[in-house]
Structures are given as C-alpha cells and as structure tokens.
C-alpha positions in Angstrom: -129.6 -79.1 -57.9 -125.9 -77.7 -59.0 -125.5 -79.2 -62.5 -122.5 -78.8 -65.0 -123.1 -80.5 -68.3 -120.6 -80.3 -71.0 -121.0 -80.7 -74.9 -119.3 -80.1 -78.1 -117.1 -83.2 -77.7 -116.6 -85.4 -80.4 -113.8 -86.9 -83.2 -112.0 -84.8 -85.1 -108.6 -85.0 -87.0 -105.1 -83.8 -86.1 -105.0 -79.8 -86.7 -109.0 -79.6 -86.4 -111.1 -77.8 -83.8 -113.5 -78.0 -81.2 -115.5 -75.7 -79.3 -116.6 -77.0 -76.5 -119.1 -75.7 -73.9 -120.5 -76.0 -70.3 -124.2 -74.9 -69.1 -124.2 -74.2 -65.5 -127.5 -74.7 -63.4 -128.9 -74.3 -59.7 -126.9 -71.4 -59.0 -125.1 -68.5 -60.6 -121.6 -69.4 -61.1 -120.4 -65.4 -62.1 -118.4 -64.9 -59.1 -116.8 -68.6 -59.6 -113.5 -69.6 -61.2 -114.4 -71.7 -63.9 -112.4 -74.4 -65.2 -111.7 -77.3 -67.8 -109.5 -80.3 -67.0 -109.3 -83.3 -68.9 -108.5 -86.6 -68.2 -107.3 -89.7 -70.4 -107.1 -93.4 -70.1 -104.5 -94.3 -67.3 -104.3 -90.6 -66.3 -104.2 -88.4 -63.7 -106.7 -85.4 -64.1 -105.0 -82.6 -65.1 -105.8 -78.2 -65.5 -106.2 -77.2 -69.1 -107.9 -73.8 -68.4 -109.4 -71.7 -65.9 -111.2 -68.0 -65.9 -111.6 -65.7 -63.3 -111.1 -62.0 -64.8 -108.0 -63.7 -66.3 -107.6 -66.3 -68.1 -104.6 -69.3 -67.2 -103.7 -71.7 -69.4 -101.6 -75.0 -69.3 -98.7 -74.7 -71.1 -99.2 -77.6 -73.4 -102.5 -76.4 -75.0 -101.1 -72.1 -74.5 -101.7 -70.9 -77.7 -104.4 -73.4 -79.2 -106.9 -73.0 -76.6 -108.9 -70.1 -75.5 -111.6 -70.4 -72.4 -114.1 -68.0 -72.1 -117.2 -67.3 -70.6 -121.0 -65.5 -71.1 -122.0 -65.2 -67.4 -125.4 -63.7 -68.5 -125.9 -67.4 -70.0 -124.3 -69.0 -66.9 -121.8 -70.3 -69.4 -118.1 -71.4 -69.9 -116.9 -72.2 -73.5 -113.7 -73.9 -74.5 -112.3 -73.6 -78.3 -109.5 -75.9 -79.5 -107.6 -75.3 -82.3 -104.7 -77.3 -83.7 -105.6 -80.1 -81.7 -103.1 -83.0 -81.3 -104.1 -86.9 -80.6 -102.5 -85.9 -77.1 -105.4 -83.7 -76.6 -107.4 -87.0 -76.5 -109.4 -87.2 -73.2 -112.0 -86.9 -71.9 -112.8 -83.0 -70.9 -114.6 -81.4 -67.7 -116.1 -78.1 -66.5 -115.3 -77.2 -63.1 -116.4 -74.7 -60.9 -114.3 -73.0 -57.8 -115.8 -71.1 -54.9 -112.6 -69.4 -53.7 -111.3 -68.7 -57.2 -108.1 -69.5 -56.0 -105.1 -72.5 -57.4 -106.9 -72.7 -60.6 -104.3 -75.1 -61.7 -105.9 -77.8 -58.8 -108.4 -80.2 -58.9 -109.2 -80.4 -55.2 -109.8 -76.6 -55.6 -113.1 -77.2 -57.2 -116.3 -77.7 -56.1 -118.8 -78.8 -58.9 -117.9 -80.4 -61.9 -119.5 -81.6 -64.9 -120.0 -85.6 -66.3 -117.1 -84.7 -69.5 -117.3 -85.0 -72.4 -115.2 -86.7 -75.1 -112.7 -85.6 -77.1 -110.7 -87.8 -79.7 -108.1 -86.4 -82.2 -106.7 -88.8 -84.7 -103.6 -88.7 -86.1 
C-alpha cells in the first residue's frame, strides 16, 4: 500500500521553526516530484513547495522555507523558518508521477493525511 505520513507539526510562536517531514512507503518515490501544500480553515489547497532536481517555491513562504529530500530514506523534509500565523494550516506531502505543474494539486497522485501547523502571534 502507497502511504505518505507526515510529522513534525505542531504550535509554535511567530518567528519560530518547524521542520517538518514525510516518510514515503510501498514504492520508491526517487523519480517523483515531491510536494507540500497546505491548507487552512475555509481554504483552498494551495502549493507551498515542490522538488524535482530543483526546487520551486511559493512566493509567500520564498525565503523562509526550504524543501528537500534524502531519496535513499524515501524521504521529503520541509523546514520553516520565520513562520507567520498565516502559515497556519494544515500541511501535506504529495507525490507527482509526471513531475510536471508542481504548483497544481490535481497534478499529484498520492498524498499524505497532514499534519498541523499553528503559529501564534
């Protein structure tokens, strides 16, 4: 069974950090876009990163968050710095098959259950 399980969420305050990570199983995701999106109350989901050689960014977390990934551990990590209570969401791992419009959520074919992350002001 494909599984994507997210951790690392939690509270922190305004200007903390995070690191979040994602443990992919069943299959080997090394040839995969990988992905985070998160998702508040009310929301749409929406692209935060993706990783496929490259690394893309959305430009309201450019410069605070860095994906990366250990493909040896089947693994995708997120790390927030100078997080903002607009951060607040809940956050997924995603992966995508044709590595291609990283920046879309019908693009991806696996995802994880999230994992949440609150910033307080």
């Amino acid at each position: 069974q494909v599984q994507l399980v997210e951790s690392g969420g939690g509270l922190v305050q305004a200007g903390g950090s995070l690191r979040l990570s994602c443990a992919a199983s069943g299959r080997t995701f090394s040839r995969d876009a990988m992905g985070w999106f998160r998702q508040a109350p009310g929301k749409e989901r929406e692209f935060v990163a993706a990783i496929s050689g490259r690394e893309y960014y959305a430009d309201s977390v450019k410069g605070r968050f860095t994906i990366s990934r250990d493909n040896a551990k089947n693994t995708v990590d997120l790390q927030m710095n100078s997080l903002k209570p607009e951060d607040t969401a809940v956050y997924y791992c995603a992966a995508n098959k044709r590595r291609l419009l990283l920046n879309r959520r019908e693009m991806y074919d696996y995802w994880g259950q999230g994992t949440q992350v609150t910033v307080s002001s």
